[in-house]
N, C-alpha and C positions, 0 to 999 in steps of 0.2 A: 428470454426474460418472461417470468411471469405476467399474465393480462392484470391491469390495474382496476379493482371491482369497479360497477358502476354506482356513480354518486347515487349517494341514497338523499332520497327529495323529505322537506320539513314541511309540516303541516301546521300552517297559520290561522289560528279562529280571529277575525277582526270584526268589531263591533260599528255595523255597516253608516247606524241612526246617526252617528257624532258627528258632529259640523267640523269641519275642514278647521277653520279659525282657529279654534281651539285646541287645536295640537302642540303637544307643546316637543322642546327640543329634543328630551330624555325620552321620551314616546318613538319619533320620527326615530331617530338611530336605533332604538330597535327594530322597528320597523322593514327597515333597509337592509338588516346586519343579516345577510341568510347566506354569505359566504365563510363567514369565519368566523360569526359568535355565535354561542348559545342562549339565551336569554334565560340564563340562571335566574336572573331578580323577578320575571313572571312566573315561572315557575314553581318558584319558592312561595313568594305571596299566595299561591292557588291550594298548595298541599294540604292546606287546614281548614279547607272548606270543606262540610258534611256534604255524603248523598243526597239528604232532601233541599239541599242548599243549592246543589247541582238541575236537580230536575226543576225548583222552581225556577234558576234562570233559563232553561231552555225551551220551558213552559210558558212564562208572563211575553208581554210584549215590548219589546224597547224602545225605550222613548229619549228623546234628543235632549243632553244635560250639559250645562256648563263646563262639564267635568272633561280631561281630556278623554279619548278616546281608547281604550285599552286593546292593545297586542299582542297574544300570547303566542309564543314557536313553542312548539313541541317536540320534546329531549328525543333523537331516536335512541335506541337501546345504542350503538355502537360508539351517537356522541356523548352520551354521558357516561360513558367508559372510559373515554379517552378526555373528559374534563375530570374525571375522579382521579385518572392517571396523571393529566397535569398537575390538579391541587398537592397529589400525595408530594410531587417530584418537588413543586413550588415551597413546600411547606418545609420538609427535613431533608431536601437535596439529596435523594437517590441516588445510586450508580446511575453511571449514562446509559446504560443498557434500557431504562426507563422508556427514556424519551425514545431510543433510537424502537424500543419493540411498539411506543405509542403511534407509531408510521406505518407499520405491519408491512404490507406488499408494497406500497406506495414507495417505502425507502431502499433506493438503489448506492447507498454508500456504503461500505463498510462498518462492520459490526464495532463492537467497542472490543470483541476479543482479536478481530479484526486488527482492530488500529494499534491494538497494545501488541500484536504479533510483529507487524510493520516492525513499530516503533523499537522492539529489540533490535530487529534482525540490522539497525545502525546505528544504535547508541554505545558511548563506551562505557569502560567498566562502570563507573559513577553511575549509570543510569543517565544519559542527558546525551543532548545531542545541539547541535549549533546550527550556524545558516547551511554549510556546507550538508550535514547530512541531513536538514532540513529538507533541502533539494531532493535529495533521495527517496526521501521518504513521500512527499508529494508527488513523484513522477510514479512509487510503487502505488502512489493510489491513481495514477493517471491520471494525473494533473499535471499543468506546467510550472514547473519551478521558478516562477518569476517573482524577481528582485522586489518589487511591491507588493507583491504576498508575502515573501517570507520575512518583513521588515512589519508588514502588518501583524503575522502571526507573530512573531519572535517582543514586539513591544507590546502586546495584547498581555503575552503572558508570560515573557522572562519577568517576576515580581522583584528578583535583587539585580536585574539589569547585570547579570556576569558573560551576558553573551550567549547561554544556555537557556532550554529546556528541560523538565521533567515528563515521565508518560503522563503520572496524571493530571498537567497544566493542558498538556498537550491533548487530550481526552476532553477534559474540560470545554477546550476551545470549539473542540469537532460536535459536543453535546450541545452547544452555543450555534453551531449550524444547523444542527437537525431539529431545534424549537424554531430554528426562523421558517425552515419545511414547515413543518407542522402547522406554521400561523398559515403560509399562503393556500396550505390545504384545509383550510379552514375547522382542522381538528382540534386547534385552541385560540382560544381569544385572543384580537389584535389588543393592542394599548396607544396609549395617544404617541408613543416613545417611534412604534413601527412605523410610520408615516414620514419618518425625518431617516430612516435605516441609509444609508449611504456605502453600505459594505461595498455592494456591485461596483461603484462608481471610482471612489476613492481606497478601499480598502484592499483591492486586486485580489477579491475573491471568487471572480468569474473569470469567464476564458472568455475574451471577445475576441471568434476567431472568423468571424464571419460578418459581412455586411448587413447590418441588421435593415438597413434600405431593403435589399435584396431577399434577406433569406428572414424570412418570419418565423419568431420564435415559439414554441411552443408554449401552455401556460398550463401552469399545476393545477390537479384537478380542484374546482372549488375557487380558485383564484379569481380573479375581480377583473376583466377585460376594460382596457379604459380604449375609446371609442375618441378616435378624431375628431379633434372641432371642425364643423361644414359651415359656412355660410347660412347664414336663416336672415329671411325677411322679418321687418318688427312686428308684425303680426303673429307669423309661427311662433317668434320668441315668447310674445306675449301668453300666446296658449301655453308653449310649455314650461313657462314658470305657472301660470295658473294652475295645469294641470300638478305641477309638480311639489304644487303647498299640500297637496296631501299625505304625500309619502316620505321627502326629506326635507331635511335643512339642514343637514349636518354631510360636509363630504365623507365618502368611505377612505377606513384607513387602511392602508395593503403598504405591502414590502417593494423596495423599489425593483428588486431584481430578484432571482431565483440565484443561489447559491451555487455552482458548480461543480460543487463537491459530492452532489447527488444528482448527478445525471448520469444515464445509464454509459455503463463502460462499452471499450469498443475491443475487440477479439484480440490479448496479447497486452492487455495497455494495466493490467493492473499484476502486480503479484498478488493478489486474493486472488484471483484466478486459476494460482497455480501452487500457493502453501495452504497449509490448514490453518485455523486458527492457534493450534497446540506446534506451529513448529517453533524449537529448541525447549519444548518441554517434556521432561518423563516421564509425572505422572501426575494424575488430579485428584483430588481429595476422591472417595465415594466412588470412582473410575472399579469397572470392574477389570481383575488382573487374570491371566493364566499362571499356571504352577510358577513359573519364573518371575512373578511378579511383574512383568510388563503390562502396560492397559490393554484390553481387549478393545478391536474395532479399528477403522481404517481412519474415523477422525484425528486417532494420533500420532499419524503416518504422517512426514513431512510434506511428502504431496498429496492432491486433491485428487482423488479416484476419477480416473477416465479424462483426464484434465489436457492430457499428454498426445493427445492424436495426433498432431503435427511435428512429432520427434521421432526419431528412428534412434534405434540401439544396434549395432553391428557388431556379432560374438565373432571373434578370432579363436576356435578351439583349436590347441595346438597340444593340447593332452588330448586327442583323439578317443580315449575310452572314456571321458566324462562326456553327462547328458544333464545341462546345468540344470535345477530342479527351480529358478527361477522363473523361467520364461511367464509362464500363465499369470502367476503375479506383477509378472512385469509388466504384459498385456492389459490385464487389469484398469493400471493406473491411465493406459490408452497409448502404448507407445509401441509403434510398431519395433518389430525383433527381425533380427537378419541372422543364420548364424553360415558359416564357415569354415573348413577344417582345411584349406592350404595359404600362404604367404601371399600366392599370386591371386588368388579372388580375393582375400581380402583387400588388396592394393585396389583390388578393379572398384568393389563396392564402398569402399571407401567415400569417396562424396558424396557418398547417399545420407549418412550417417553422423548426428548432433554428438552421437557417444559410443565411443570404440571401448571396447570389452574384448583383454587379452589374456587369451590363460595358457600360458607359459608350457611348453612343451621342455625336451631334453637335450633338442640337439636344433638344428636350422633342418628344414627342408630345402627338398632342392629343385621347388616350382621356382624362386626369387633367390636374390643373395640374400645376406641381413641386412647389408648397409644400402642395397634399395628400400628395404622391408621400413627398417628403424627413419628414413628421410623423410619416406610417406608419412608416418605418424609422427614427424617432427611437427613436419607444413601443415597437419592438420590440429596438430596442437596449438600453434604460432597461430592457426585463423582465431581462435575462442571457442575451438568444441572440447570437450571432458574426454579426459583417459582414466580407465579404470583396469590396474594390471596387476594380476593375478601370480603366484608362483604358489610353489610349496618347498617342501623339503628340496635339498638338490638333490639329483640334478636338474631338477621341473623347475629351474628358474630362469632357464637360458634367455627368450624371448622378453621376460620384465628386466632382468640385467642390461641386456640392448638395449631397450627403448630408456630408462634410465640412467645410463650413461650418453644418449644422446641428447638426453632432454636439460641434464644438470652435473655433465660431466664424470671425472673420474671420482671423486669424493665419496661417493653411495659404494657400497658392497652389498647384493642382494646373496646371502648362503646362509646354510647352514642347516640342520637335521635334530629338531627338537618333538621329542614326543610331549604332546598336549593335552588334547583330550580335557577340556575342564569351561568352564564358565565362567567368564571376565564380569564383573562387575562393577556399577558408578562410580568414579573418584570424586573425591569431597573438595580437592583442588583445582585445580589449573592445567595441573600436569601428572601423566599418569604416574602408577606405580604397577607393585608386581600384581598382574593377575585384574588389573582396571582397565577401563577407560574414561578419557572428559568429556565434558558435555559439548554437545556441537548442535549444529544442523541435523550431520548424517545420524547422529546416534539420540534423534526425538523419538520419544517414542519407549526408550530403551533401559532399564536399568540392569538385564543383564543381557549377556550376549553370550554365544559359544566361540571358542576361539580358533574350530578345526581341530581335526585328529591330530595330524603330523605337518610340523608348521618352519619355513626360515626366518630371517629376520631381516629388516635393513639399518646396516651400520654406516657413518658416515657424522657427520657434526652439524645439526642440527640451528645452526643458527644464520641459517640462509632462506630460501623459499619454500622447505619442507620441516612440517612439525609431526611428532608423534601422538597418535592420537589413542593409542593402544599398547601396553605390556601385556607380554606372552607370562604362563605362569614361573618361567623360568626370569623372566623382566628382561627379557627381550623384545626389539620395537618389531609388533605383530603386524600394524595397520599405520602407515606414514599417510600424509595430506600436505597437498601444498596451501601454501598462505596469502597473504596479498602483497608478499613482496615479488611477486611474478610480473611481469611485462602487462599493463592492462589490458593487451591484445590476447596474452596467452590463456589457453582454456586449462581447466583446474582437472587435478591429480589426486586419484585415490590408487594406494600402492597396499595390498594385502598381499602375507605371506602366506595364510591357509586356506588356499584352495578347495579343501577336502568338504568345506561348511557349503560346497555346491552341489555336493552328492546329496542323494534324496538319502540315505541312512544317516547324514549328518546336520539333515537343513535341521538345525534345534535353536534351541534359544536364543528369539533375536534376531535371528537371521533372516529372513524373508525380510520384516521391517526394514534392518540397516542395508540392504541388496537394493530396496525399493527407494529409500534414502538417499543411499548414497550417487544412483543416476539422477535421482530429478538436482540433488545440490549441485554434479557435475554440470546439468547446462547452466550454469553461473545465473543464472535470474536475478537472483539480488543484488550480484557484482552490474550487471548487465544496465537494471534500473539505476544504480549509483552511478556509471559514469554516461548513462544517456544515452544509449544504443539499442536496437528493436531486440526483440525478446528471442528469436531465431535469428540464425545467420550468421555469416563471417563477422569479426570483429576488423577492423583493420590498423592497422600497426601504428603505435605511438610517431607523432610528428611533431617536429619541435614549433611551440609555438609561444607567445610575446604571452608573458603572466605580468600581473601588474601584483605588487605588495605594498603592502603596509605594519608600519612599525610601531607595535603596541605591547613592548617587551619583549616579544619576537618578531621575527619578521614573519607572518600573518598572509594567506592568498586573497584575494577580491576574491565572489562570488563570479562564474563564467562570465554572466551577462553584464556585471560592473565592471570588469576587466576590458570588457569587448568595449566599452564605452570610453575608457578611461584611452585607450589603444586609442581609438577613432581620433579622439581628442588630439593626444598626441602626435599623431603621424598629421594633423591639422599643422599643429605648433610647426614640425620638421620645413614644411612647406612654407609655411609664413612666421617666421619665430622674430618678425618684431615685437608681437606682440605676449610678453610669457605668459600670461594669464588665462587659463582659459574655465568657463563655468560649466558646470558635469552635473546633471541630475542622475541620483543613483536611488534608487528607492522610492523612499521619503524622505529623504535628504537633499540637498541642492550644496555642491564644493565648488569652491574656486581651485583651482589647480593651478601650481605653480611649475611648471616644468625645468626651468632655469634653476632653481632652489630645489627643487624636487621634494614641494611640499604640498599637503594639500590643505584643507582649511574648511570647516562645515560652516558656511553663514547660517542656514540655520536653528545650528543647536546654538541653548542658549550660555555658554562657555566657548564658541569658536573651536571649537577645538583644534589643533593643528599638529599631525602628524607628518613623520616621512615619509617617503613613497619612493621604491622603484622599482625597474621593468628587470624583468628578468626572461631570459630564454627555456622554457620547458617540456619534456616530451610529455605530450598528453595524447589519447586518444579524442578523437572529435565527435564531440555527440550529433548523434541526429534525430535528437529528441529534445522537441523545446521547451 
């Protein structure tokens, strides 16, 4: 993490002669204010005084006047910077990028291309997103998704109350954090509004995950330390109210709490850690391009350069004369490379490895069988690591054919012998056509791509766990992906037929990028932060567990944590059900539950509202991420 500069110190002229009495209240609170305001109004009043108007007061002598006593703070250059940057922001409401670059080093949250990157990677088609991906999207900022956060965000700024989000409500809300930073670092002025802030408290915009008895918090640079009341004698009291008619009368106003949203991240815990800002996008206004029109630079590479040191890649070469021309770029991103050229080391090195890379040989070797070969990379697909398999023309497809039929049965057919040789380009849809691909993850960055010299295909019906992400120029499916109808456990699938785009006389358009792409998308990180599991590691297999719904035209999930509540309750009821009633705080809401009637009832909205409600049994994976 970058060092956070040191406070730069305000230089106060105060006019020594003036009697204490005389103070008055607008005086004292500037007085006082040298954490968080700038004394614009001295300032101002001083600018139209001449030089010889200057030298006489610092010449004559002063003398003791009815008058109050005058305090002037002096602007440093970096705070009236960032009060010219407030006014601009206050005045015609800026992009947030404002506020969040008026933080500079200070701000440890995510950017606003940041948050708008988040925010795609789980909104659906509409642009919006609910409580459910709310959750995700807060965990990908390394936050915890709790129920009174996302009932605070979600009523802050659903404006037609449909349930949904927009990005830029949701930007909004996060630029509405980084001014309250900004007040406790004293780079913009508090208001009498800050003093009453209640976010921390009521709002479940902190993480209190710690005993604040025990564990002392730290405090934003510039912020206002408020000091235990001690015991005093009436005499001490007496002095330091006496003493203290000189300087205030007015208490300071500060923020009740530091926001959590801008505390430094911890190794793993955000995806900005590990996407760019530009991932799923292709190209940016002014972006400088190479001959093929894709953008130059690693910013619009879906992953973060060097980001990757704790993942390993395992090459399976089983074309024995290929020398993939990726590796050094692979390296790059920071992920270590293993490579391999027999069945049986690959089995052995196999645990080492987040992402198996298989390129398709002719025939089986005969270190392993196949159906040893294809189980190892079953159980390692079933934990949540990425397969990325490789063929070409046949018969170089033997080894992707196996593992594809172990993986998704007999359905697929990996063949066939198509000369290529050409340059796939963006489709303007959903779904490819001849000689396209769609937009994705893996293909950020990208508007064309090369397709390989000599390429197969995979055939098979498309309306299960694998989509096509690519037509060959004959509109043959070149490059297949699995989707999220896969097991939440199982790790994700990129299936290429043209191999040949790993020769170094073929690495051409595109290619590097979607190679680089395509492994960091395989460790599933954004699948990962959605269902609340650590960023490395096994996934482990869906288990059935007690969901609670509700009926609101459809039948509708509770959020984890309202479900786990509602459950509590319930299995209460099972044990004592004379009584059917039981009352459930969920959020910001407070329900009476009726389990008997299997209804539930908000007493505090003010309509009652009264839904149905029931439990159902479902395989979920378990988070273990709160």
């Amino acid at each position: 993490m970058p060092k956070k500069p040191a406070a730069k110190k305000k230089v106060v002229v105060e006019d020594k002669n003036a009697t204490a009495e005389s103070s008055s209240a607008e005086t004292t609170s500037t007085a006082t204010d040298t954490t968080s305001t700038t004394s614009t109004t001295s300032t101002t009043s001083t600018t139209s005084t001449t030089l010889d108007e200057k030298k006489r007061k610092t010449t004559e002598p002063k003398t003791a006047t009815t008058t109050s006593p005058t305090t002037t703070t002096m602007e440093t250059r970096a705070r009236k910077k960032a009060r010219e940057a407030f006014d601009l922001i206050s005045g015609v409401k800026q992009r947030q990028a404002s506020v969040f670059n008026l933080l500079g080093d200070q701000y440890t949250g995510p950017t606003e291309q940041q948050l708008q990157m988040i925010f795609r990677l789980f909104c659906n088609r509409k642009g919006q997103i609910g409580a459910e991906e709310l959750a995700a999207v807060l965990r990908s900022m390394g936050k915890r998704p709790l129920t009174k956060r996302i009932d605070k965000i979600l009523n802050e700024c659903d404006a037609n109350r449909n349930g949904t989000i927009e990005m830029d409500e949701f930007v909004e809300y996060m630029q509405k954090k980084a001014l309250e930073k900004a007040k406790l670092m004293g780079l913009v002025p508090l208001t009498n509004e800050d003093s009453d802030d209640s976010d921390g408290d009521q709002g479940g915009d902190t993480d209190e995950e710690s005993d604040d008895s025990k564990t002392p918090k730290k405090k934003a640079a510039g912020a206002i330390i408020k000091k235990k009341k001690t015991a005093t004698t009436k005499k001490d009291s007496t002095k330091k109210t006496k003493a203290s008619t000189t300087t205030t009368s007015t208490p300071q106003k500060t923020l009740a709490k530091q926001p959590s949203f801008f505390q430094p991240l911890q190794k793993h815990s955000s995806i900005v850690q590990f996407y760019t800002e530009n991932a799923g996008v292709h190209t940016v206004n002014n972006a400088q391009v190479d001959k093929y029109n894709n953008p130059i630079g690693v910013e619009f590479d879906l992953g973060v350069e060097g980001a990757f040191t704790s993942f390993t890649i395992l090459f399976g070469i089983f074309y024995t004369a290929l020398t993939p021309k990726c590796e050094k770029d692979l390296k790059n991103k920071g992920f270590n490379v293993i490579q391999v050229k027999t069945q049986k080391e690959f089995i052995e090195q196999l645990p080492k490895a987040d992402i198996a890379i298989i390129i398709s040989g002719k025939e089986n070797d005969s270190t392993t069988t196949m159906e040893s070969f294809t189980q190892s990379v079953k159980d390692f697909h079933e934990s949540g690591k990425g397969l990325f398999l490789w063929a070409d023309n046949s018969p170089w497809t033997t080894h992707c054919q196996a593992v594809v039929t172990s993986l998704f049965g007999n359905g697929y057919k990996v063949d066939g012998n198509e000369y290529a040789a050409n340059d796939l380009t963006l489709a303007m849809g959903p779904k490819p056509q001849k000689k396209t691909f769609v937009s994705h993850l893996i293909t950020s960055g990208i508007v064309t791509l090369y397709e390989g010299i000599t390429v197969s295909s995979v055939k098979g019906a498309f309306d299960g766990p694998l989509d096509v992400l690519a037509e060959s120029t004959e509109g043959n499916n070149v490059i297949v992906i699995s989707n999220d109808k896969l097991d939440g456990n199982c790790g994700r699938v990129v299936i290429d037929c043209g191999f040949t785009k790993l020769m170094d006389n073929y690495y051409s358009a595109g290619v590097e990028r979607y190679i680089k792409n395509a492994c960091v998308w395989l460790l599933s990180l954004d699948h990962r932060f959605r269902i609340g599991v650590a960023a490395q590691g096994t996934i482990e297999k869906p288990k059935e567990v007690p969901l609670w719904q509700y009926k609101h035209g459809d039948w509708l999930n509770y959020d984890q944590a309202a479900s786990d509540i509602v459950e509590e309750a319930y299995q209460d009821w099972i044990k004592n059900p004379y009584v059917d009633i039981r009352a459930v705080s969920s959020g910001m809401w407070q329900y009476h539950v009726d389990f008997r009637l299997m209804k539930q009832t908000n007493i505090q909205h003010s309509a009652h509202t009264q839904r149905d409600i029931k439990r159902v049994l479902k395989p979920a994976v378990i988070s273990k991420l709160n």
